[in-house]
N, C-alpha and C positions, 0 to 999 in steps of 0.2 A: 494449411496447418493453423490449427486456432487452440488458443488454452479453454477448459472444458471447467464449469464450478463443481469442485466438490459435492460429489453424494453423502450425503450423513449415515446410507445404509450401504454405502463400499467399500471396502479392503481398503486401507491407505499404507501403506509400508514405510514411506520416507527411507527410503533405503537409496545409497549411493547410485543405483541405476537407474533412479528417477529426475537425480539431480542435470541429466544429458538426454538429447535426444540423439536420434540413428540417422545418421545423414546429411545432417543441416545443409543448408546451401552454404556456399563459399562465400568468402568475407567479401567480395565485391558486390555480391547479391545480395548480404544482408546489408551492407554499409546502404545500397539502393532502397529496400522495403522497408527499413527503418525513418528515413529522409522522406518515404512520400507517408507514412504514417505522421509521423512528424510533423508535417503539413496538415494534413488530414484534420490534426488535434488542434494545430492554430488559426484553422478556416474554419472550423467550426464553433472554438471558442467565444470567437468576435459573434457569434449569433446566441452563444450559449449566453454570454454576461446581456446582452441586450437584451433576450426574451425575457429575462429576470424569473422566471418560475418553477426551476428547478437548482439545488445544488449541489455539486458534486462532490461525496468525501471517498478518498482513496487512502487504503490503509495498504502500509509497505512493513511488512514483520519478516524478519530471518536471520539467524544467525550473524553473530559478526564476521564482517569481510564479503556479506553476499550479496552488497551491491547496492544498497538502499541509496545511498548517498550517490551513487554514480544514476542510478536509473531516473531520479530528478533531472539530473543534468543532463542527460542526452532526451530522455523520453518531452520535456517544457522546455526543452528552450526555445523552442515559436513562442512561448503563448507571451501574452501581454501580460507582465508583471502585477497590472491592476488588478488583475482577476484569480489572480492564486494566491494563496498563502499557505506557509509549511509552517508544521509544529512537528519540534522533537518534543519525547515526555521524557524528563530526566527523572529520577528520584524525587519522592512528594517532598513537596515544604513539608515545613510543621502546621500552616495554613491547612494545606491539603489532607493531610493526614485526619486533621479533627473534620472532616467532611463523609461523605460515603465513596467510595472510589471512581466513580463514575464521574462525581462534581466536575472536575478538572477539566476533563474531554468534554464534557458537552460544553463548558465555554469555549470550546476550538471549533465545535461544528461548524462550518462553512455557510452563510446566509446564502438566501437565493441567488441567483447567477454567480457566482463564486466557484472555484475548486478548491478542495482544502485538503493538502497532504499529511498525513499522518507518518513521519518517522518513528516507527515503534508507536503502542498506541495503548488503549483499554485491556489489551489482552498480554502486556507486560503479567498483568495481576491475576491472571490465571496462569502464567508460564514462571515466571521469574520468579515470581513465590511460592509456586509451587515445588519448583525444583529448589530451591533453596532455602523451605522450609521456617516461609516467613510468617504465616498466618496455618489455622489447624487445616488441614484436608477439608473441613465441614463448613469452611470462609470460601476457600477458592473453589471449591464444589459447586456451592449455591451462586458463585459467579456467572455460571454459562448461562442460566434463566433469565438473568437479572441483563445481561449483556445482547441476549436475544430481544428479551422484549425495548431495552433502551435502542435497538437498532431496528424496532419494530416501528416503535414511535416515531424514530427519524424519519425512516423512508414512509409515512403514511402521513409528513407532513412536507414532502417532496424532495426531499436529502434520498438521492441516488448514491447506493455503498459497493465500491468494489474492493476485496479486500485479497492482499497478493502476499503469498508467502513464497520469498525467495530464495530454494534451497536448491544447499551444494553439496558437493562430499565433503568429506572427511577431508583425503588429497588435495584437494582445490582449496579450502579453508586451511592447511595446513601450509599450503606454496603463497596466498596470497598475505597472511599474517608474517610470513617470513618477510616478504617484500617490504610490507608495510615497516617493520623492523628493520630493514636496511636502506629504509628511502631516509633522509633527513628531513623532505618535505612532509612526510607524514608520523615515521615514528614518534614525534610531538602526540597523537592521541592512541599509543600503544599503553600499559599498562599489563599490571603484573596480574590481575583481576581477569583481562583475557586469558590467559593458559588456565586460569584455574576452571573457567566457564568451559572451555575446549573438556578439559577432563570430568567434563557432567556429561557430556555426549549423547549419551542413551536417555539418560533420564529427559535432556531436552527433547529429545525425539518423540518420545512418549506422550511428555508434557506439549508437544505442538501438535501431536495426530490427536489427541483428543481434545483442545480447541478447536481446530480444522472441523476436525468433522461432526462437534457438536453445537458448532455456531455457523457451519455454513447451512444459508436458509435461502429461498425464493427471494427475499427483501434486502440480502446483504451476503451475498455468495462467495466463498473463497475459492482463491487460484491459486493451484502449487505449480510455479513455475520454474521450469527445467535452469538453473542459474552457474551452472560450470562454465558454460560458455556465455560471457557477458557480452555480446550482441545478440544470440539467439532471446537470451531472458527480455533485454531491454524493446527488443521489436513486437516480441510474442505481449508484451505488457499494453506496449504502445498502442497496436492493431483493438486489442479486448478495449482500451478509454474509447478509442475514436469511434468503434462499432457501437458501445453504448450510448453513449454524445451522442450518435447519427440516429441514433432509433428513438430518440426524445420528441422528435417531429417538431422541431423548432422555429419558429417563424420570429421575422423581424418586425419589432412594435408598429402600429400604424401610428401618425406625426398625425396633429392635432390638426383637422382640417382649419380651425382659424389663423393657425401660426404658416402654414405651409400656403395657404392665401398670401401671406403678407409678400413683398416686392423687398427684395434687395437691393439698396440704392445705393 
């Protein structure tokens, strides 16, 4: 079982039956494939920052409550802290604003041997203001060109993109918002701005199958991953980093033949 990238010329529904798969193994099985991906990510890492010539950006987009913050946490926690760095994108300064929308993000691209997480990311500005009718239809229209080719340029200067959308139902986003609501540990980042986003629903839906499927490309390919079940989504994520890390063909620098002469005394 592997997540597959979005075709640009396939059906994409986002409909609640896509948010689960049929069958999944049992939680002892997944707790196991999760743990040796896990590894997978952290053994590979330590070659990926050495060989220094590629970098990796991972974009995490999806609904609130489906997991973005949790899927960090289980899917890096091997890795060496050196070699990663997260960016959430909040709302532009006014810095930002007087820029092109792009500016921002690409000061977060990830340098070579790095991985760079994107919580929420570029394509806030095709969804968020779209649905919320921030800029004309003919601003966030001409976005998906502009966003293809800015990810064209990255990956043809060695920035590897994988980009995961993690969607849930309806149901599930409506049982995990209540928790979040009744935890003390967390309803600190609830907000009255969540329900009103909940009752955009459709329009978000809309507004994400048409990013999806007009910016997944060969150079920067998107994943909708099945996220009702949060060990199903966080393995299925985990497996797609580690197989593309593994297919980099990465090798450990060769040591300076005069330094590796020298005698340790």
């Amino acid at each position: 079982m592997k997540l597959k990238p979005v075709s640009p010329r396939a059906t994409l529904d986002l409909d609640d039956a896509d948010a689960r798969i049929d069958d999944p193994p049992d939680d002892e099985a997944l707790d196991r494939k999760l743990d040796e991906q896990v590894e997978r990510i952290a053994d590979i890492q330590r070659m990926f920052y050495a060989d220094g010539r590629f970098a990796l950006l991972i974009v995490l987009q999806g609904r609130d409550g489906s997991g973005k913050d949790g899927v960090i946490r289980k899917v890096f926690t091997g890795v060496n802290p050196q070699g990663v760095r997260v960016t959430s994108f909040k709302v532009p300064t006014d810095e930002e604003r007087h820029h092109d929308f792009l500016w921002r993000v690409h000061h977060q691209v990830p340098p070579r041997g790095m991985i760079g997480i994107f919580n929420r990311s570029h394509y806030e500005d095709v969804i968020v203001t779209r649905v919320n009718d921030l800029v004309p239809k003919a601003v966030w229209e001409s976005r998906f060109d502009q966003i293809n080719e800015f990810e064209r340029m990255l990956a043809a200067n060695d920035v590897r993109i994988l980009k995961f959308f993690l969607h849930i139902s309806r149901d599930e986003q409506r049982e995990r918002l209540q928790k979040r609501l009744d935890n003390p540990e967390k309803n600190w980042k609830f907000n009255a701005g969540d329900l009103a986003e909940r009752g955009k629903w459709t329009a978000y839906t809309a507004a994400y199958r048409d990013a999806i499927r007009r910016c997944s490309t060969r150079w920067a390919p998107w994943y909708v991953v099945p996220s009702d079940d949060k060990k199903v989504r966080s393995w299925l994520i985990a497996k797609t980093i580690a197989d593309t890390m593994e297919g980099l063909e990465l090798a450990w620098p060769k040591g300076d033949p005069e330094v590796l002469a020298q005698a340790v005394e």
